[in-house]
C-alpha positions in Angstrom: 4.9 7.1 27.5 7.8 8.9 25.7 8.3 6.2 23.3 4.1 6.7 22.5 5.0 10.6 22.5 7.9 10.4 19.7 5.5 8.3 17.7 3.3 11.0 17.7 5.6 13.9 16.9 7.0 11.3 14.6 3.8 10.7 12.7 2.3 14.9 12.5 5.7 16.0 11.2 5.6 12.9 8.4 2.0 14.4 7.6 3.2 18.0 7.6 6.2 17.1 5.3 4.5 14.6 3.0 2.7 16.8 1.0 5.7 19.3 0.7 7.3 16.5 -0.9 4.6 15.7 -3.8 4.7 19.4 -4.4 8.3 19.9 -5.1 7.9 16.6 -7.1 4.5 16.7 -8.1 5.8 13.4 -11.0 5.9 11.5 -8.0 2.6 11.4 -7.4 1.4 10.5 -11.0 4.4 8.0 -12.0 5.9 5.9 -9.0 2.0 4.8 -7.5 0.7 4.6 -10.9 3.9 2.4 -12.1 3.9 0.8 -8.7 0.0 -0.7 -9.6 0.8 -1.6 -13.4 3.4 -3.1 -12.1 1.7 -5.1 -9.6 -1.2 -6.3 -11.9 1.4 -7.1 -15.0 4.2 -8.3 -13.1 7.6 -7.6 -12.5 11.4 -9.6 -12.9 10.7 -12.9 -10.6 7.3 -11.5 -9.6 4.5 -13.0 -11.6 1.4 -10.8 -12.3 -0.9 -10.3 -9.4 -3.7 -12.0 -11.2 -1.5 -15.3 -11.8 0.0 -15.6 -8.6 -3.4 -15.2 -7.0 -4.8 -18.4 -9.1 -1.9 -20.8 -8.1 -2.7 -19.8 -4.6 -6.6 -20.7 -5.6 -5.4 -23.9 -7.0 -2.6 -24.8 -4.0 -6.1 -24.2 -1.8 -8.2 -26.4 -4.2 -10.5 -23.3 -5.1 -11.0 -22.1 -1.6 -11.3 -18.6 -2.4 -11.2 -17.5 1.0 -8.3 -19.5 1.9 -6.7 -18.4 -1.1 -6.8 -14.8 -0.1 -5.6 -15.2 3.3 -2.7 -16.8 1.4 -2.0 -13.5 -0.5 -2.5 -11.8 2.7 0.2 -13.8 4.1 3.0 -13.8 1.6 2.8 -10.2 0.7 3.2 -9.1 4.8 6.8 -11.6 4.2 7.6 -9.4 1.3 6.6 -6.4 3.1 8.6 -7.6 5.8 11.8 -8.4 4.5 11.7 -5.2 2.4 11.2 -2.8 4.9 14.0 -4.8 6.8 16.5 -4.4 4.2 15.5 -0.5 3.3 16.0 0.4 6.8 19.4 -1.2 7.7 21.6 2.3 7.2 19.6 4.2 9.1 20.4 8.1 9.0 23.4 7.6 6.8 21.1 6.2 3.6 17.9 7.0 4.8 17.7 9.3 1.6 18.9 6.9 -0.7 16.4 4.3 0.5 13.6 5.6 1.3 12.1 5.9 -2.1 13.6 2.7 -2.4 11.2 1.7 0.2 7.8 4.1 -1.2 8.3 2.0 -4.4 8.5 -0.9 -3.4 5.7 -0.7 -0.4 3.4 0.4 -3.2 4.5 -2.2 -5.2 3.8 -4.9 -2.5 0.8 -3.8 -1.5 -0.7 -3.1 -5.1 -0.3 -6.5 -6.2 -1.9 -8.1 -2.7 -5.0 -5.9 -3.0 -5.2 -6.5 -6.9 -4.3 -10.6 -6.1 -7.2 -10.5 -3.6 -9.7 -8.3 -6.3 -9.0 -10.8 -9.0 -9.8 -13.6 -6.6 -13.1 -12.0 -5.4 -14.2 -11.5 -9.6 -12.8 -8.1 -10.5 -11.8 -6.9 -13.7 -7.9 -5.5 -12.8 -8.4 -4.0 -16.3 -11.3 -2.1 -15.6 -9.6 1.8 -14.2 -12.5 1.7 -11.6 -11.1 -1.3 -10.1 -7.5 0.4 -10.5 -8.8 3.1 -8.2 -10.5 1.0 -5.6 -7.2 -0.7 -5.3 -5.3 2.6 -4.3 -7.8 3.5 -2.2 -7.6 0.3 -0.4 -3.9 1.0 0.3 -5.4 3.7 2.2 -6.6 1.8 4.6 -9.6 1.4 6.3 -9.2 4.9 8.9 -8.3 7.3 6.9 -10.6 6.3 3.8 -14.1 6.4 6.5 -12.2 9.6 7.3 -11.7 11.1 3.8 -15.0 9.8 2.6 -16.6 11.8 5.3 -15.1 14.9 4.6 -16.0 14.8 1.0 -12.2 14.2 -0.4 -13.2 10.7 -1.9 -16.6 10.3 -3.4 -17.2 6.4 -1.9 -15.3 3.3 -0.1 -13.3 1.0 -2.5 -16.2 -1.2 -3.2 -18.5 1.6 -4.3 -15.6 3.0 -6.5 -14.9 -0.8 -8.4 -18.6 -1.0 -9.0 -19.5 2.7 -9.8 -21.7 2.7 -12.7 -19.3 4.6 -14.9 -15.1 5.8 -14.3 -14.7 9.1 -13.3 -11.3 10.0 -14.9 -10.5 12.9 -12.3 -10.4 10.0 -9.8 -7.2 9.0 -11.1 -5.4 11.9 -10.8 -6.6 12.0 -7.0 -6.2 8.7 -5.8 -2.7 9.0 -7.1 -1.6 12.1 -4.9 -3.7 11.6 -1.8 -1.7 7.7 -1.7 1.4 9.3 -2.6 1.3 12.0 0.3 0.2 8.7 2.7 2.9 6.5 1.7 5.9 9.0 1.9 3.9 10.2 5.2 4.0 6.2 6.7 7.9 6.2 5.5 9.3 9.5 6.8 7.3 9.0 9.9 8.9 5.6 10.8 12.4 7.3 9.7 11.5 9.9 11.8 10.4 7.4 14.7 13.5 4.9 14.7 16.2 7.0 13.5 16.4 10.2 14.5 15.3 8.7 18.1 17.7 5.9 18.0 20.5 6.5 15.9 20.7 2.7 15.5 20.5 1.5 11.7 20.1 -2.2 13.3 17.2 -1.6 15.6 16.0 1.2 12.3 15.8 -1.8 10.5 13.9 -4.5 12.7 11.2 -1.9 13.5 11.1 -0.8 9.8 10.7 -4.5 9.3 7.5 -4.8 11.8 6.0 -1.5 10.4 6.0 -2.4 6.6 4.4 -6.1 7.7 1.9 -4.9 10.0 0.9 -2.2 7.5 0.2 -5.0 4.9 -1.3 -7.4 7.0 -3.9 -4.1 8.1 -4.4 -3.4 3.9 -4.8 -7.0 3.6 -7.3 -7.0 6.0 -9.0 -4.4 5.2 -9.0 -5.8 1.2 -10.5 -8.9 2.4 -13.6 -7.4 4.2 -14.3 -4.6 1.6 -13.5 -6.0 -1.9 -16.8 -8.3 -1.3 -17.3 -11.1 -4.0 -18.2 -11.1 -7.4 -19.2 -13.3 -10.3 -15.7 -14.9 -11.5 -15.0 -15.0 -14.9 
């Protein structure tokens, strides 16, 4: 019951503080997400572009699209895993040193899975309406149903990658609303392990479990939304 309580406390004050810290950087919000994805879909040092990496999966799974994405699924929650793990091993002493360290790269990981999964289910990762659905998947699931129905996001990802025509003040939204939840997800499991704990080992297996089950969920989530489409 008190572990569920700190959790809690853990997760309102990383919502209170997240946007307090895209407004004293407010660059943060429109270069490291925005980097993160061009990143992600172009590639970056021993990671191949998202598209590529999703078609030798495709071929390893001799053109099973769906196994394919479940394979994308599965090696970006490892990635997520082992980053999160190594981003929270100092625990208070580095926590901010690393924790951009570990905003970046979580929007990194979990760019290029949603963007190998859209290329895999016949989306353009050119086209900026895809680039916005792919943020918004990153979302995830709860709090896009929640944001849609209070009017902050016009549609679900789908709706967005097949809109009729871009909305350019998308961008600029998507950008800061996934900012303000990734720093949110990554102060809150700082604030959760430890602050609580004071531990940098245990800070790092449960920062390891937290990045990977956050992944898997976007993965998830990408895989029932971003429905297929005519391949090119």
């Amino acid at each position: 019951m008190a572990s569920r309580l700190k959790k809690g406390l853990a997760v309102e004050a990383a919502r209170q503080l997240a946007p307090r810290v895209t407004q004293m950087a407010p660059g943060l919000t429109q270069s490291f997400v925005r980097e993160a994805l061009h990143r992600a879909i172009n590639g970056v040092g021993p990671l191949p572009p998202a598209a590529q990496a999703a078609e030798e999966q495709l071929r390893e799974q001799h053109g099973n699209v769906d196994k394919a994405v479940r394979e994308v699924i599965e090696n970006h929650v490892l990635y997520a895993g082992v980053g999160g793990f190594a981003t929270n091993l100092g625990g208070l002493l580095t926590a901010a040193v690393v924790a951009p360290a570990n905003i970046a790269g979580l929007a990194l990981i979990q760019s290029r899975m949603v963007a190998g999964i859209a290329h895999l289910r016949g989306y353009d990762l050119d086209d900026p309406r895809v680039r916005n659905a792919i943020l918004e998947t990153i979302l995830g699931e709860d709090t896009v149903q929640r944001m849609v129905k209070k009017r902050q996001l016009p549609a679900p990802p789908m709706a967005v990658a097949t809109a009729p025509q871009h909305d350019p003040t998308l961008d600029q939204t998507m950008t800061t609303v996934l900012a303000n939840e990734l720093i949110g997800r990554v102060i809150g499991k700082r604030i959760a392990t430890t602050v609580g704990k004071r531990v940098p080992v245990v800070g790092g297996a449960v920062g390891l479990g937290a990045d990977a089950w956050s992944t898997w969920r976007v993965g998830r989530y990408a895989d029932r939304e971003l429905r297929p489409r005519a391949r090119r």
